[in-house]
Structures are given as structure tokens and as C-alpha cells.
C-alpha positions as CSV (number, residue, x, y, z in Angstrom):
1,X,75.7,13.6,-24.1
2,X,76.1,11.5,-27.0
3,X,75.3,7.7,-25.0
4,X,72.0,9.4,-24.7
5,X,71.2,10.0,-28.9
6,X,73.0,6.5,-29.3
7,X,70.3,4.9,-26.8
8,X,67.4,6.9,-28.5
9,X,68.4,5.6,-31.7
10,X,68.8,2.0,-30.7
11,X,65.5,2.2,-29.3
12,X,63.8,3.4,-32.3
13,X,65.1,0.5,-34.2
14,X,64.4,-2.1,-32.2
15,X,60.7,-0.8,-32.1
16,X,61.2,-0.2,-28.0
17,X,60.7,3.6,-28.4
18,X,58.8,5.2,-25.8
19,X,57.0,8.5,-26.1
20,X,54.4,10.3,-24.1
21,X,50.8,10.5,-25.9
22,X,48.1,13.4,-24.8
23,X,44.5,11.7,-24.0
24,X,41.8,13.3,-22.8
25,X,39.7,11.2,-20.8
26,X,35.8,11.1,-22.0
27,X,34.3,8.7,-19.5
28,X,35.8,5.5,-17.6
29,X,36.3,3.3,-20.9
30,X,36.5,6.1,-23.8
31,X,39.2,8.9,-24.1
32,X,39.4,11.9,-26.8
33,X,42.8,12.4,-28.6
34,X,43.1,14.8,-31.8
35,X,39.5,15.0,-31.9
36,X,38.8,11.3,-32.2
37,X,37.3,10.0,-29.7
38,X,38.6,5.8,-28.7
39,X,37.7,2.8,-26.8
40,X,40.3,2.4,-23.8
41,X,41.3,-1.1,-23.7
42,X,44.7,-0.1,-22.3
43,X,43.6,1.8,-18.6
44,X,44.0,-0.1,-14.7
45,X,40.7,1.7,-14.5
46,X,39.1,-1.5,-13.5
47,X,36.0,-0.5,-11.9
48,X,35.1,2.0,-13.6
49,X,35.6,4.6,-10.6
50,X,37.2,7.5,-12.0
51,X,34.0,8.7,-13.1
52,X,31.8,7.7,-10.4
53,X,30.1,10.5,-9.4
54,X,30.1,10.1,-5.9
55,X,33.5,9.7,-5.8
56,X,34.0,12.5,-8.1
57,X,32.4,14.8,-5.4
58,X,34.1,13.8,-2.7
59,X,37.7,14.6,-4.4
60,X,35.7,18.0,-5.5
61,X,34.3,18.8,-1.8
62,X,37.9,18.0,-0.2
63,X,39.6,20.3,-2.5
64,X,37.0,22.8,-2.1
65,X,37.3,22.2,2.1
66,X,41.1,21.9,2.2
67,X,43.2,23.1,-0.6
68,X,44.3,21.6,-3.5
69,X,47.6,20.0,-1.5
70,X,48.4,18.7,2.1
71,X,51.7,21.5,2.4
72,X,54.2,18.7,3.9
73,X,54.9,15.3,4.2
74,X,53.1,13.2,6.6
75,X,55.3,13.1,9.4
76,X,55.4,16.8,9.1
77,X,52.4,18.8,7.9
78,X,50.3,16.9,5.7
79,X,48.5,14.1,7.5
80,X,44.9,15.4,6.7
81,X,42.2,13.6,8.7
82,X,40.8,12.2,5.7
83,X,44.2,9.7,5.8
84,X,43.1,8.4,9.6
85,X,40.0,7.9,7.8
86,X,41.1,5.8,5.0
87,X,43.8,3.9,6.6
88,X,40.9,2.7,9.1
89,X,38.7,1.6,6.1
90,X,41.3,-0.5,4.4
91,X,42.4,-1.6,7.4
92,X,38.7,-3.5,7.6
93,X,38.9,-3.8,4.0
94,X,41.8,-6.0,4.1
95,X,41.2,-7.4,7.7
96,X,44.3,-6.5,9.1
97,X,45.6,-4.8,12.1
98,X,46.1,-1.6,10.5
99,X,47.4,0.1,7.2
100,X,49.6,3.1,5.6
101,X,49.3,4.9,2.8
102,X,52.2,5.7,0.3
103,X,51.8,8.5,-2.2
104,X,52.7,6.3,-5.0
105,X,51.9,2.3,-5.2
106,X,55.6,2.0,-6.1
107,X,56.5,4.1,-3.1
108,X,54.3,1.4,-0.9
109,X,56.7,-1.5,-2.6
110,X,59.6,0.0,-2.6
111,X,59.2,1.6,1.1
112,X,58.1,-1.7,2.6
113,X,61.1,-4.0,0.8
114,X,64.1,-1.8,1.5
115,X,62.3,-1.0,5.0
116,X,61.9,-4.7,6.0
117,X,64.8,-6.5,4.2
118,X,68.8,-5.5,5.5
119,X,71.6,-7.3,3.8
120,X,71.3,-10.1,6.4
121,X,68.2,-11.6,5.0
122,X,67.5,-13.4,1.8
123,X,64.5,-12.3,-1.0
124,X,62.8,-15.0,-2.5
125,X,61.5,-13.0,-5.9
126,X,59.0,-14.8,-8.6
127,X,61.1,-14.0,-11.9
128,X,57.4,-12.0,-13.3
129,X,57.3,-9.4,-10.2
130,X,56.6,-6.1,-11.1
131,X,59.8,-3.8,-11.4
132,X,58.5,-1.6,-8.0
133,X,59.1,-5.2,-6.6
134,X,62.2,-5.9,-7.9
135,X,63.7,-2.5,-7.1
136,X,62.7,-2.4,-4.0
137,X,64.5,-5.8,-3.4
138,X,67.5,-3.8,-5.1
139,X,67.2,-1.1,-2.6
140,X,67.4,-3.6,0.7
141,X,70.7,-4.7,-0.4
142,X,69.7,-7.9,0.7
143,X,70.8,-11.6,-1.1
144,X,68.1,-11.9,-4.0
145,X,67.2,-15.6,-5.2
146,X,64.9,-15.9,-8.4
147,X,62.6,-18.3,-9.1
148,X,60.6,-19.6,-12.2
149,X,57.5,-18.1,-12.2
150,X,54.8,-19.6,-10.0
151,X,57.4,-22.7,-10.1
152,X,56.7,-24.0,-6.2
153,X,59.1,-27.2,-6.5
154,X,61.7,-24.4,-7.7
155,X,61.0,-22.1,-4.7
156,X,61.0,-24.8,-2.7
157,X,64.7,-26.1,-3.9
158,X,66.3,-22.8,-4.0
159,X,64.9,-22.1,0.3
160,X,66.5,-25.7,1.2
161,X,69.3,-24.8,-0.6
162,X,70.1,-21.3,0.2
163,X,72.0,-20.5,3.7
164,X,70.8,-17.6,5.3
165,X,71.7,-15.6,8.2
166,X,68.8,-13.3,9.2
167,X,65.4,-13.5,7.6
168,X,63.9,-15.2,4.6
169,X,61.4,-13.5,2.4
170,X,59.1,-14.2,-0.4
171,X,57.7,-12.4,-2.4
172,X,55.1,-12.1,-5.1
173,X,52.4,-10.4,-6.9
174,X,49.1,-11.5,-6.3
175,X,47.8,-10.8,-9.6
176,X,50.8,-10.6,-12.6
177,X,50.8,-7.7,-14.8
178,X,51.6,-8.8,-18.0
179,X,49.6,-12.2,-17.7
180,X,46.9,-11.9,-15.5
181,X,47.4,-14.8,-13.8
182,X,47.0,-15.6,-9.8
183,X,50.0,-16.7,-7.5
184,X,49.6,-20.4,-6.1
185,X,49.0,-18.3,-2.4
186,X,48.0,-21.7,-0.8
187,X,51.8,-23.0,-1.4
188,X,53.4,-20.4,-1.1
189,X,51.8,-20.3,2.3
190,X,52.7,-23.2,2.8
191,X,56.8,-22.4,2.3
192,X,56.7,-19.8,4.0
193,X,55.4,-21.6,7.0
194,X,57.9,-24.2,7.0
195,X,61.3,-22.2,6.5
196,X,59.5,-19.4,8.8
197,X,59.6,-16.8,5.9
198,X,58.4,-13.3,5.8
199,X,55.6,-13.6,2.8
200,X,55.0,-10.1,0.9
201,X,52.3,-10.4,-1.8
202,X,51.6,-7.1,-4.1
203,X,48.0,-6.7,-4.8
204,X,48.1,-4.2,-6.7
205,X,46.1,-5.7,-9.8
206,X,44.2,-8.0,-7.4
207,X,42.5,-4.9,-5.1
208,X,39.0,-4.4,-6.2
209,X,39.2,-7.4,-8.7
210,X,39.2,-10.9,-7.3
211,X,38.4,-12.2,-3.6
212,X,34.6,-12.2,-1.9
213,X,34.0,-7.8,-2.3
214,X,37.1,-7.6,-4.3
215,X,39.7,-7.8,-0.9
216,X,42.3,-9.6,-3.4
217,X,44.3,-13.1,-3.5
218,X,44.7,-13.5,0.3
219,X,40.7,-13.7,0.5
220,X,40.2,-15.1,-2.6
221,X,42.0,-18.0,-1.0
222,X,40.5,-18.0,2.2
223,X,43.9,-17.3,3.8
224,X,43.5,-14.1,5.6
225,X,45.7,-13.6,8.7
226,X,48.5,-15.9,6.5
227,X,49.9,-13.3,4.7
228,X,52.0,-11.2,6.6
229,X,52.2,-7.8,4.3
230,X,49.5,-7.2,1.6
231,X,50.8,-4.4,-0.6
232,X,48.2,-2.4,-2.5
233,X,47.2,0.2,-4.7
234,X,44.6,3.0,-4.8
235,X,45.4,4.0,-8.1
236,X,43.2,1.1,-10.7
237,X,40.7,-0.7,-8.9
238,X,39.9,2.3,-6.5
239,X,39.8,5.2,-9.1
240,X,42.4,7.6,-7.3
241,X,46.4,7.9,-6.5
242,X,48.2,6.3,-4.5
243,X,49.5,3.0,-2.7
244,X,49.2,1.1,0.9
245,X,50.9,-1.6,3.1
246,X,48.3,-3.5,5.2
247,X,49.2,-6.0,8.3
248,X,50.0,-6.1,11.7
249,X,50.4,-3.1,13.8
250,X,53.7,-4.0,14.8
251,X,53.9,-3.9,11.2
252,X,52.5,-0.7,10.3
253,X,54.5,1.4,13.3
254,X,57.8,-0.1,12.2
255,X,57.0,1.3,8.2
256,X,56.2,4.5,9.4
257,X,59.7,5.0,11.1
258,X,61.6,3.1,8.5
259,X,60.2,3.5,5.0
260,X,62.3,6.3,3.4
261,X,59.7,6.8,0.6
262,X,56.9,6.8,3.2
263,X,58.8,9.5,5.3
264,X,60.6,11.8,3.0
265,X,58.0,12.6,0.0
266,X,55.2,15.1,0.4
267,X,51.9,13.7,1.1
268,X,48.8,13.1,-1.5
269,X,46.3,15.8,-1.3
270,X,43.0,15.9,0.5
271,X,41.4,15.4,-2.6
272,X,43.0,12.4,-3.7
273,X,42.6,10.9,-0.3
274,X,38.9,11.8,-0.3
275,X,38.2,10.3,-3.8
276,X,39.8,6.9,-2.2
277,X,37.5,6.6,0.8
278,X,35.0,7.4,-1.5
279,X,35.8,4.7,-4.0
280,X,35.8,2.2,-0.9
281,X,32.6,2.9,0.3
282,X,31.6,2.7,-2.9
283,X,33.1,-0.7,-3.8
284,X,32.0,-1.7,-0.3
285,X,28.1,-1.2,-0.9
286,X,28.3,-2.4,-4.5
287,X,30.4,-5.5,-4.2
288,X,28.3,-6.4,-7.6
289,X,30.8,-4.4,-9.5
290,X,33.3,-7.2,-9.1
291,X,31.0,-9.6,-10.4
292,X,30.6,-7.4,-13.6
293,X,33.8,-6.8,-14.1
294,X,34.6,-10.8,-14.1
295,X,32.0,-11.3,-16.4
296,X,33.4,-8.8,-18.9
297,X,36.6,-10.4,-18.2
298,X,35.2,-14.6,-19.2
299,X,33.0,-12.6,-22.1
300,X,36.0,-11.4,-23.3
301,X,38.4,-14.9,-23.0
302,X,35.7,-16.6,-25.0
303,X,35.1,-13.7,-27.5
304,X,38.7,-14.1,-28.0
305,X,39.1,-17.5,-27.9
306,X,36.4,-18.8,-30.0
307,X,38.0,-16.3,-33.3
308,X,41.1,-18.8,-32.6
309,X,43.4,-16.9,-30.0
310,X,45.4,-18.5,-27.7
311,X,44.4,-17.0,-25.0
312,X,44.6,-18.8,-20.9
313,X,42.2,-19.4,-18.8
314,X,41.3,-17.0,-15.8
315,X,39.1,-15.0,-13.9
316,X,41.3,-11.5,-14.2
317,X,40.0,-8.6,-16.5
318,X,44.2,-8.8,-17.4
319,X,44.0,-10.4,-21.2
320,X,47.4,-10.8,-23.0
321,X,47.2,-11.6,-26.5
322,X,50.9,-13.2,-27.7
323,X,52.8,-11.7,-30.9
324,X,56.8,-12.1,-30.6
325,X,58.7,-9.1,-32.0
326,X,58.4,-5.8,-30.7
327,X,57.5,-4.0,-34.4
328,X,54.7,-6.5,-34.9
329,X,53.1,-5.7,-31.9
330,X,53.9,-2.0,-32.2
331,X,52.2,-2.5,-35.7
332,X,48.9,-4.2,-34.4
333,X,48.5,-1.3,-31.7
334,X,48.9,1.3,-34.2
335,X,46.4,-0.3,-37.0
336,X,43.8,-1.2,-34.0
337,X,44.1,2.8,-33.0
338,X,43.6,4.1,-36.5
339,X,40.3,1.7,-36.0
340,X,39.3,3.6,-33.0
341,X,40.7,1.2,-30.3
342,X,42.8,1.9,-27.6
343,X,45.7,-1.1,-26.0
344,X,48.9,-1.6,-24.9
345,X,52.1,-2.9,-26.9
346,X,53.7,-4.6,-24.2
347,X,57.4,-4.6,-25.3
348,X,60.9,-5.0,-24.1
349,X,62.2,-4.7,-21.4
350,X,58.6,-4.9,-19.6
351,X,59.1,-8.3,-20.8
352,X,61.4,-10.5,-22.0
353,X,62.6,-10.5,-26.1
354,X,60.3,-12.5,-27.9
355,X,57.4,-12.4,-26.1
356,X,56.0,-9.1,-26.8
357,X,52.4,-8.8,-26.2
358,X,49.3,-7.1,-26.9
359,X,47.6,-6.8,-23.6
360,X,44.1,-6.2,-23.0
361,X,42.4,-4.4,-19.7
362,X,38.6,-5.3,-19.4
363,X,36.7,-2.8,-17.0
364,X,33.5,-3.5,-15.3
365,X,32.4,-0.2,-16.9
366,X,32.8,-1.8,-20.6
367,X,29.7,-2.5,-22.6
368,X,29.8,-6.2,-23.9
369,X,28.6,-5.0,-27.0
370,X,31.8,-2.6,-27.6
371,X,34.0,-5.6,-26.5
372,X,32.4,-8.0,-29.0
373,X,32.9,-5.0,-31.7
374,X,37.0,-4.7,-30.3
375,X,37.3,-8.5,-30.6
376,X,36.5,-8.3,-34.4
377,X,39.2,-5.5,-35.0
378,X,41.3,-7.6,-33.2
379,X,40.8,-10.4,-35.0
380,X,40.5,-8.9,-38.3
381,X,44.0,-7.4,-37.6
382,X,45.4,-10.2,-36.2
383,X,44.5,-12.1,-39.6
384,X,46.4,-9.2,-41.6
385,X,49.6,-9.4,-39.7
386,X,49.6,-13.9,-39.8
387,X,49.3,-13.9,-35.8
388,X,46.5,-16.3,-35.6
């Protein structure tokens, strides 16, 4: 077992160390750990939803109603009704044909690549995808072809270039992790309609955050019925667990008998399902939260900006702030939580070396007033460690 200490150790000197930290969550934005309570600046929790009380009572009546589990996988014993119900909803959500839930956003990704994809086809992949993305491509066994990120001239060489025998596929987040910002959808629609390609677009960080009501990049482009799988999450925008593939029916039937991780994994409980139709509705009838949570996002940019940080454009509450080198980042994260503030050290090998990152995640529940006070710290640390 020795690889396993030598791997450990190597970790903990190159500051890339991982280890699993007990927080008790206070409200949407605050969480309690060894008595202290801090500002979370580090949570998906976009919307705020986790603590909306309405949701909060639906995933309570459910449980209450139902059990605390659904007993079996879907195809077997756990397709509770409040799953017909909530695969209906996104369905109009997303104005699609129809949808299916996964019990993981990963699961969804990783289901719907190796399901679609056979070792026939070639997947076009945007070298920032999310690692669901990229092992799902892993899993199809299919030819994978990288291309610079958001780079449409390189897409575009590497599909005129690259023989293939069955299908082509691209794919892409809609909104990017680790920068926040938004696939070029319009060209990519574009590609895809001209070498007849399969387009996939994960919008997992784009659900509930851009697009008229929050329905992500294909709306927020005004392409809807161009994209030919969305791939979403229940699990940040919507408050709850959980992931889902959204197109045609065709679609949707053809997951449902092919997806290993839809079809061999127990299903979520009726609670969780109940908190997600819950957060819909909510997000539905308050389309406003979006709007508030883009404002927190621009209040932030320019709080952040204007104290001298280089920090891009964009609508998405997704706000990296650029250090290097693992430690240093590590560092800042660790002074900014003796201060009381909450964020991510984005390290290795989330990213690539050298571009470690402190990354920021505006909610619509955050008060301007407590960002304004975070961008200080920031700042103030920044200033300590030379980063500005």
C-alpha cells in the first residue's frame, strides 16, 4: 500500500492536498464550523433555495408522505410520482420534448455520453469541460478530439480535418466552472449544422442563472430547438440533488434503455424530488431572483475590479480571481477564513499548473453590503501576499 502514502505525501508538498472539512449550514450564504460562524463565498447555491421555505416543506411533507427513500431504482421500484411530476416541469422549463432525471448531475453526463457515443463516432470536447464531461467521453470509447477553449476557427479545423465513420459530436458546457464564462452557442450551432453533428451542452452552472427565467445558454441565445441535448443539474441553481437530460422524446426513451448510470443506481428520494419541483415553481413565479442574482454578480466584478483585480467581464455569479501556485492560493483561502470568509482554492489538477485560482460564487441570497465587506478582505489579502 505504499504508492498510496507516496501519493499523499506528494500531494501535501505540492499544496494539492485534499481533505474533507465539517460545515454546518446557517442559512443559504452563512455556514457554522467550530463555533464560528462564515460567509460562504464557495457554495453552487445560487439562488439561494436551500433555505426557501417553501421548498423546505415540500422535501419535509414528501418524507413525511413517503419515506425517507424510493427502495429501488427507477426501472424497478423507485419511480415515485413526484418524478412524472418534475420531469413534465423541466420538460416546459427547458422547452423540450421531454426529460430524465439522474440521481447525480455527473450520472446525467456521464449516462447520456457513454449512452449516445459508440466507438464509431467522434467527440468534439472544449479543453475546459467539466471532468463528468470528459469521463463520460472516456466511458463511450469513442475517438476524442480537443479543442482550445471556446476556439471556433480550431473546432472548426479539427471537424474538416478529422475522418469519421459514424457520428460527430460536440460538446460543451454552457457555463465553465472555473471561469464563468459562456460558450459561443451561436457558432457552435452553427458547426454543428454544417458537419451534421450531435451538439451536447452541460448546463449545469447555466440552470437557474442566465437565459429569460433562468432556462440557461440555449435561451439565453434565443436558440431553443438547436441544441439537441441540454444536460442539467438540480443540485446549485435549484436547491436539491440531482441531475437531468432534456430533448426530444426519441431522445429521452433511448437514455432510459441505454444509460447505465440512469438504469443501475437506486433512485433519489421523494424528498429530494419534491424539494426540486418545489424550487421550480418557485424559480418559475419569481423569475426576479435571476435578475438579483446578476446584479450581485456585476456588483461584485466592479467591487473587485475597481480595488485593481483583473478580473473579466460577464454576467455569471462564477468570479475567479487569478494567483499561480497552488500554496499561494491555498495561503489566501486560509487567511480569508481566519477573517471569517468562506471560498474555494481552485488547484491542480481541477486546473492546469500555474493557474491556480481563487474562485468566487455570488448568490442571489448575498447581501451587497457583506460582499463589499468580502471584497476588502480580499483585497487587503491580496495586497499582503503581492497578487495585485
Amino acid at each position: 500500500m505504499k504508492f498510496m502514502t507516496d501519493y499523499l505525501e506528494q500531494a501535501q508538498q505540492q499544496a494539492l492536498y485534499r481533505e474533507v472539512t465539517t460545515l454546518e449550514p446557517v442559512d443559504a450564504v452563512h455556514v457554522r464550523s467550530d463555533s464560528r460562524v462564515y460567509l460562504n463565498l464557495a457554495s453552487n447555491n445560487y439562488l439561494g433555495l436551500t433555505h426557501c421555505p417553501i421548498v423546505q416543506q415540500a422535501a419535509s411533507h414528501a418524507a413525511l408522505t413517503y419515506g425517507t427513500g424510493s427502495g429501488g431504482a427507477r426501472l424497478i421500484t423507485g419511480n415515485h410520482a413526484y418524478y412524472t411530476k418534475l420531469e413534465h416541469e423541466l420538460a416546459a422549463f427547458k422547452q423540450t420534448e421531454g426529460t430524465v432525471v439522474f440521481s447525480t448531475g455527473y450520472m446525467a453526463n456521464i449516462g447520456a455520453i457513454s449512452g449516445l457515443a459508440t466507438q464509431a463516432d467522434v467527440i468534439f470536447s472544449d479543453e475546459l469541460n467539466h471532468a463528468s464531461l470528459i469521463d463520460g467521453c472516456r466511458l463511450a470509447k469513442a475517438r476524442i478530439v480537443v479543442y482550445r477553449h471556446c476556439d471556433i476557427s480550431h473546432l472548426a479545423e479539427l471537424m474538416n480535418t478529422t475522418p469519421c465513420q459514424g457520428n460527430r459530436m460536440i460538446i460543451t458546457d454552457g457555463v465553465f466552472s472555473m471561469d464563468g464564462d459562456i460558450a459561443p452557442l451561436p457558432d457552435l450551432v452553427k458547426l454543428a449544422e454544417q458537419y451534421k453533428a450531435i451538439l451536447i451542452v452541460d448546463d449545469a452552472h447555466a440552470t437557474g442563472v442566465i437565459g429569460p427565467g433562468g432556462r440557461g445558454t440555449t435561451a439565453h441565445f434565443g436558440l431553443e430547438g438547436k441544441v439537441q441535448v441540454q444536460l442539467g443539474t438540480l443540485s446549485k441553481a435549484l436547491g436539491s440533488e440531482g441531475g437531468f437530460v432534456a430533448g426530444s422524446r426519441i431522445l429521452i426513451d433511448y437514455l432510459i434503455n441505454r444509460a447505465r448510470s440512469f438504469i443501475f443506481t437506486t433512485a433519489l428520494s421523494p424528498a429530494t424530488v419534491a424539494a426540486s419541483c418545489a424550487a421550480l415553481t418557485r424559480l418559475k413565479a419569481q423569475p426576479a431572483l435571476v435578475a438579483t442574482l446578476q446584479a450581485n454578480a456585476l456588483f461584485t466584478r466592479q467591487c473587485l475590479t475597481k480595488a485593481g483585480f483583473a478580473i473579466s467581464q460577464g454576467i455569471t455569479p462564477i468570479i475567479p480571481i487569478p494567483v499561480g501556485s497552488a500554496k499561494l492560493a491555498l495561503a489566501m483561502a486560509a487567511e480569508l477564513k481566519s477573517q471569517g470568509l468562506l471560498l474555494s482554492a481552485i488547484r491542480p489538477p481541477t486546473v492546469q499548473p500555474g493557474t491556480s485560482r481563487l474562485r468566487l460564487a455570488v448568490s442571489a441570497a448575498h447581501d451587497q453590503a457583506e460582499l463589499a465587506d468580502a471584497v476588502c478582505k480580499i483585497t487587503a489579502v491580496a495586497q499582503r501576499f503581492d497578487i495585485l
